[in-house]
N, C-alpha and C positions, 0 to 999 in steps of 0.2 A: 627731759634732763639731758647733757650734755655729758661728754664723756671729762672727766677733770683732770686740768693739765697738769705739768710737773708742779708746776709754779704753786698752783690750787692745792696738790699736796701738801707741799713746800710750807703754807699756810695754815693748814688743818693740823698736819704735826707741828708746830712751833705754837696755836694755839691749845692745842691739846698742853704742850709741854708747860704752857703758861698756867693753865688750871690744874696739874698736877702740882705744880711749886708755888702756886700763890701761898698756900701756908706758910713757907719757911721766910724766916726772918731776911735771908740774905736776897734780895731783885736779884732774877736771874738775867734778862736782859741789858738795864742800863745801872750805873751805878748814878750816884746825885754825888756831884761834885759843886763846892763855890766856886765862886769868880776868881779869887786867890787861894793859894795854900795856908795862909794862916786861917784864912776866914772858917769858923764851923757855925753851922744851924743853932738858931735859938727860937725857940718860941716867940711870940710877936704879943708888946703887950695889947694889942689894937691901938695905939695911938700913934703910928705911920710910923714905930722903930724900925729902924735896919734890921740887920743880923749883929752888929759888933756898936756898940758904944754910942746907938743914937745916932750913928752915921749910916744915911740911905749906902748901900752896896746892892748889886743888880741883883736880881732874881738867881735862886741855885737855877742851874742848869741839866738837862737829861742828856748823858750821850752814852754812845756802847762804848764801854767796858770790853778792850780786846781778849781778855781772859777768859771774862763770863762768857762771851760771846763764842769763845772758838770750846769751851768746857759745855756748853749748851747744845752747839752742833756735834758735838761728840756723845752727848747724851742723846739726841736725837737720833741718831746715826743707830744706837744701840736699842734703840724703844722700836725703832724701824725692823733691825734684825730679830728682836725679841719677840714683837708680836708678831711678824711674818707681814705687814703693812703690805707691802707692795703685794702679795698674793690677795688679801682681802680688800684692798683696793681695785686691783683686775675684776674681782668675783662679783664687786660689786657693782661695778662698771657695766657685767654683764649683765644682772638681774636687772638693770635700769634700759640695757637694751632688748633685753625679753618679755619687760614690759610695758614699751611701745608698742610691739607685735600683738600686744592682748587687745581682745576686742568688747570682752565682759570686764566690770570693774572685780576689783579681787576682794575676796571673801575680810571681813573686819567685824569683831565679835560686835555682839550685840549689845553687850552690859550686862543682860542674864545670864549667868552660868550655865545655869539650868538646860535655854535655851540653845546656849553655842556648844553643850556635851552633847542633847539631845539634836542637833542637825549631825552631830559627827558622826556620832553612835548608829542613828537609823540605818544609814545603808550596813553596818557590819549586822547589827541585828535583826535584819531584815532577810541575809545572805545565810546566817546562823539558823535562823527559824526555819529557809527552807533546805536547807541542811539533817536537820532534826528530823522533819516531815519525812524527809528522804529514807533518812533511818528508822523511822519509826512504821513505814511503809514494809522495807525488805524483813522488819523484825516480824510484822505481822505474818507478810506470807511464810517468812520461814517456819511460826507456830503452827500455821495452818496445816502446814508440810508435816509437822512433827504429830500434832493431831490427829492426823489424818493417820499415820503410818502405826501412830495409838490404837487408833480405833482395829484399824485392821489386824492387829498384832493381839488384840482381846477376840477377836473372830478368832483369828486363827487356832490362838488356844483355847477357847469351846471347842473349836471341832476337832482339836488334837483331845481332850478330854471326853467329850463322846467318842471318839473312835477306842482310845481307852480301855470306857466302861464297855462297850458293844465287844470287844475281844477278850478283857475279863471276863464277861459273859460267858462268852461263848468257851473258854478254858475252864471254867468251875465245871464240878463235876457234883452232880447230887450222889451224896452219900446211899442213898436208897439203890442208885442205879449203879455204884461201885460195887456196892453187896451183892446185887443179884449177876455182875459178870466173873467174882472173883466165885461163888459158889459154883456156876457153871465152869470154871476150868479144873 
């Protein structure tokens, strides 16, 4: 494609503006004038009438309407600043020269949904899955870590509770052997 001249513009907005106004009653390009000022349009019975009294008069004629014409360029002028045309005209100018430079054809959906969610999706959830993995990797050894320090931590206190009981022990006093020092003093 071609980069589009003014003119090309010039063209795309006056038909744009055509298909925005085709609805209203009033032609915004040309008005229909007759041949003379008295003459006005009548329906034609098919049987070769003119417009006025059975007398052939020339066909109405199409010409611009300087009004319309200069009110039309002025609504143009205003659809241009309103939608920001000439920006989105450049932008698009560009994408049409960025892909020339491509050299794979570009991505156009399938018709399945299904299918053109599932091409988009896989790489995120793909990236997500080993994401997870990842996390679910440091969670492990972090239990391990915690288990571990578990374990050791019930070691510890057995041996802090036999040491404990072995110096209870060892501080009880048999009553039998308390009697027989308190008699000797």
């Amino acid at each position: 494609m071609e980069k589009c001249t003014e003119k090309e513009r010039q063209n795309a907005l006056s038909q744009l503006e055509k298909i925005n106004k085709s609805a209203k009653a009033v032609p915004l390009w040309c008005s229909r004038t007759a041949t003379s000022p008295q003459e006005e349009p009548r329906p034609s019975s098919g049987q070769g009438e003119g417009w006025r009294s059975g007398a052939r008069v020339g066909a109405a004629r199409l010409r611009p309407n300087p009004r319309v014409v200069l009110r039309s360029q002025e609504e143009i002028q205003e659809v241009k600043e309103e939608g920001n045309l000439e920006a989105l005209f450049n932008s698009l100018d560009k994408i049409v020269e960025e892909a020339k430079e491509q050299e794979e054809p570009a991505w156009r959906p399938s018709g399945i949904p299904e299918e053109d969610v599932r091409s988009a999706m896989v790489p995120y959830l793909l990236k997500h899955r080993a994401y997870l993995r990842k996390v679910l990797k440091e969670k492990e050894e972090e239990n391990r870590k915690l288990a571990e320090a578990v374990l050791a931590g019930r070691d510890r206190i057995a041996e802090l509770q036999r040491l404990i009981q072995d110096r209870k022990q060892a501080w009880q006093v048999k009553p039998s052997h308390l009697c027989a020092e308190a008699a000797s003093v």
